[in-house]
RODOLO-603906 format. One record per residue (C-alpha): residue in one letter; residue number from 1; z, x, y. Coordinates in nm, 3 decimals. Layout:
<recs>
@aa = A&i = NUM&z = Z&x = X&y = Y
...
</recs>
This chain:
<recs>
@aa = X&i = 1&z = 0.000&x = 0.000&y = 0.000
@aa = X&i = 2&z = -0.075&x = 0.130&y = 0.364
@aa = X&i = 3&z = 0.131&x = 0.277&y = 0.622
@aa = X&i = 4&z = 0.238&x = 0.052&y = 0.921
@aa = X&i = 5&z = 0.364&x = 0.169&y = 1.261
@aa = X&i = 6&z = 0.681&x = -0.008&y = 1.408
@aa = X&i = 7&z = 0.751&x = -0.070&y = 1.794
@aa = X&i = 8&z = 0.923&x = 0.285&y = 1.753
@aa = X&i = 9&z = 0.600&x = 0.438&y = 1.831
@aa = X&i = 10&z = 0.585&x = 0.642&y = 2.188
@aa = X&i = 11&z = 0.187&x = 0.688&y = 2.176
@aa = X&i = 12&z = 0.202&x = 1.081&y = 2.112
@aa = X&i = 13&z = -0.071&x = 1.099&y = 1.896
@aa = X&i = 14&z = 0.082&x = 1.323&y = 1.639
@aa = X&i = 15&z = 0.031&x = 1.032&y = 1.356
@aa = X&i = 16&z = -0.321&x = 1.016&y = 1.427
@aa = X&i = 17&z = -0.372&x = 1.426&y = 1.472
@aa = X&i = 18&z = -0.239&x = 1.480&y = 1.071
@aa = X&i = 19&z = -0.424&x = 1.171&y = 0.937
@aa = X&i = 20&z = -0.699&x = 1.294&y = 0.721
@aa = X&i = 21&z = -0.880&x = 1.009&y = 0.664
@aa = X&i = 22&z = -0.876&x = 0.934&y = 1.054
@aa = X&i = 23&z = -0.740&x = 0.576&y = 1.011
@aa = X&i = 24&z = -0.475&x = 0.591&y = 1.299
@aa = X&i = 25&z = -0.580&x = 0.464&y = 1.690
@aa = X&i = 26&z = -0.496&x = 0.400&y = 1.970
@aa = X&i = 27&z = -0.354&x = -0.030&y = 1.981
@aa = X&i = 28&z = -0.255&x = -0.210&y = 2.239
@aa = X&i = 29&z = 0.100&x = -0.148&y = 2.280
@aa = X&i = 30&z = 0.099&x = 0.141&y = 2.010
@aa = X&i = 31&z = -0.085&x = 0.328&y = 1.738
@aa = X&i = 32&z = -0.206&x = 0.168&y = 1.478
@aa = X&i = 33&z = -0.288&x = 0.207&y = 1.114
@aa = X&i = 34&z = -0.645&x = 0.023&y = 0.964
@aa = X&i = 35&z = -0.519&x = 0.001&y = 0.611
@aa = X&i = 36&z = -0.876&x = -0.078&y = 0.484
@aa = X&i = 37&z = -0.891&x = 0.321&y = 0.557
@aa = X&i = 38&z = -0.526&x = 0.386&y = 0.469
@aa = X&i = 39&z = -0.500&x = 0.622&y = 0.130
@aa = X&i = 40&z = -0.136&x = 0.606&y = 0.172
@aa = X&i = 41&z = -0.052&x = 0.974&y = 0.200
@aa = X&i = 42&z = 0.177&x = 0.994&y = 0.448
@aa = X&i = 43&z = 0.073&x = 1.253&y = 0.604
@aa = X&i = 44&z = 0.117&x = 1.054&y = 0.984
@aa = X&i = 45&z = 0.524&x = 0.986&y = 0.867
@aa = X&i = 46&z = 0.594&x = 1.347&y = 0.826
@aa = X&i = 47&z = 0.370&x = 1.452&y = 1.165
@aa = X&i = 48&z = 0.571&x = 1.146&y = 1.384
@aa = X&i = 49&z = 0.839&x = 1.250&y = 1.627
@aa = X&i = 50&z = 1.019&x = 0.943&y = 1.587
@aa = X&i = 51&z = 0.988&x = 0.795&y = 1.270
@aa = X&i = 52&z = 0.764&x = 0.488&y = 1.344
@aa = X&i = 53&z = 0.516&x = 0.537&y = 1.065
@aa = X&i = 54&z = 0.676&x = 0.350&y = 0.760
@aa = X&i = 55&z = 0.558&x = 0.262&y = 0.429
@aa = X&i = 56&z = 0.512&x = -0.109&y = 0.324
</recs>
């Protein structure tokens, strides 16, 4: 199952920088994962300053 990111987010980028599959953006209020592109790695959890990637 994809990652989602929570409210936590601060819009840094770092998520999106370490996602290999390039599936993180830029949303409205804050990044956001297209789990249609997901592979579930985790790669953007471990790269995020404040936790707000979390697995579902």
């Amino acid at each position: 199952m994809a990652y989602v990111i929570n409210d936590d987010c601060i819009n840094c980028g770092a998520c999106a920088a370490g996602c290999p599959v390039e599936a993180i953006s830029e949303g409205a209020s804050h990044m956001e994962i297209n789990a249609d592109v997901c592979i579930d790695c985790g790669a953007c959890a471990g790269a995020c300053p404040v936790d707000a990637p979390q697995a579902q």
